[in-house]
C-alpha positions in Angstrom: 35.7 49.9 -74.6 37.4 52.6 -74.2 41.1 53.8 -74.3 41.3 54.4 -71.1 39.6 51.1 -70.1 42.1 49.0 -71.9 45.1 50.9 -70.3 43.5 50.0 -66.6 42.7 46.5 -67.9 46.2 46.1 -69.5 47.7 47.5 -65.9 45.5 45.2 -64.0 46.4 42.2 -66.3 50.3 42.9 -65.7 50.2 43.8 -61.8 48.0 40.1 -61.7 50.8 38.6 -62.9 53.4 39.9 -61.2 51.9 39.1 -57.9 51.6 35.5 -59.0 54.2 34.0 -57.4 55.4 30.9 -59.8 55.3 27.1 -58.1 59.4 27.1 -58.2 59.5 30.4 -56.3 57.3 29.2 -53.4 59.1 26.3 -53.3 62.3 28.3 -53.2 61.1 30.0 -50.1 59.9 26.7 -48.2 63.2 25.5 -49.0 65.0 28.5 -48.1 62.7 28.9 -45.0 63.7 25.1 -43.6 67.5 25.8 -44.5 67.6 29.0 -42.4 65.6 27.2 -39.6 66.9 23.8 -39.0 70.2 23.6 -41.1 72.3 26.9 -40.7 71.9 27.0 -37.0 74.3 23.9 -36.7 76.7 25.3 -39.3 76.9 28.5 -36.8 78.7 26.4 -34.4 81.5 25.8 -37.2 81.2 29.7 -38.3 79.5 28.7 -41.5 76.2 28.6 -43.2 74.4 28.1 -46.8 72.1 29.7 -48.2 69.8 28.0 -51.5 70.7 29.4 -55.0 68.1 27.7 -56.6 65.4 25.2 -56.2 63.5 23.4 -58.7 60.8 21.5 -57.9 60.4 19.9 -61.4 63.7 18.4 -61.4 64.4 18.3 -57.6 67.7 19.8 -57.8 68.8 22.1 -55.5 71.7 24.3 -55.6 73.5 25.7 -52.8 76.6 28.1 -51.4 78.0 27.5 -48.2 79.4 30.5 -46.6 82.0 31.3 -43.9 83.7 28.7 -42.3 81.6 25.8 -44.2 83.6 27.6 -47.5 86.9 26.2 -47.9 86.3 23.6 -45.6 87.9 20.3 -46.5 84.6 18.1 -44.8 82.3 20.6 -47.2 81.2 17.7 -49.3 80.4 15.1 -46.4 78.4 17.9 -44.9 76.8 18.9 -47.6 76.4 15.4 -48.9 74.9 13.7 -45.7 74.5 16.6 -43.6 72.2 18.9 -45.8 71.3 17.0 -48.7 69.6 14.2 -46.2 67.4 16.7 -43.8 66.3 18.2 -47.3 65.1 15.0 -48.6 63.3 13.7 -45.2 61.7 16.9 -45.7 60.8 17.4 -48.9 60.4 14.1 -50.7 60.2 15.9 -54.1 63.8 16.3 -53.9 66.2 14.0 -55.8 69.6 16.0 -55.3 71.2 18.8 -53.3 74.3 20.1 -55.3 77.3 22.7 -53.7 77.9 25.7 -56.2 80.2 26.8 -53.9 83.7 27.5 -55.2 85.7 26.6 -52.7 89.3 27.4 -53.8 88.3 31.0 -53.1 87.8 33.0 -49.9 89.4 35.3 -47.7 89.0 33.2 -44.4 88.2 29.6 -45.1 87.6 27.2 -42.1 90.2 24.2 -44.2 93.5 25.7 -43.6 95.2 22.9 -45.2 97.2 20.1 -43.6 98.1 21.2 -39.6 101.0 18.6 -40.0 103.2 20.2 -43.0 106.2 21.7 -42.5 107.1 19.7 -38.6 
């Protein structure tokens, strides 16, 4: 073989396996794809959304940020908790938990404005 035949082999080999999407990255998108479908479109009511940091289907955890109004919000973890976490495991069984990465003490316009009653 020649020189020139192992550089197009060695090119070929590499641009194989970079199109070779791995099975957590497919996963990712299915994920991602049912999240932007059939969750975020009920957050939008609220102002909010959440978007899937990462997914791993060997493990089954899923982490997520939630967005706009959901961010801040003081019923984020009932939402995320029985809101997103249970559509994602009715729809992907593989799935043992959904956890918020979210850090919620920051943000310029949070939904949770804290307590409407303090200072009457």
């Amino acid at each position: 073989m020649s020189e020139d035949e192992k550089i197009e082999q060695s090119d070929a080999v590499e641009e194989t396996t970079r199109e070779a999407p791995s099975p957590a990255s497919g996963f990712q998108v299915k994920v991602t794809e049912f999240v932007e479908n059939m969750i975020n479109p009920s957050l939008a009511s609220h102002g909010g959304w959440v978007e899937v940091s990462s997914a791993n289907e060997e493990t089954g955890i899923i982490e997520m940020k939630m967005g706009g109004g959901c961010h801040g919000c003081g019923a984020s973890s009932a939402t995320m908790q029985y809101g997103i976490q249970t559509a994602l495991m009715e729809e992907f069984p593989q799935i043992a938990e959904v956890v918020d990465v979210t850090d919620h003490a920051t943000g310029e316009n949070p939904f949770y404005m804290g307590n409407p009653f303090a200072g009457i």
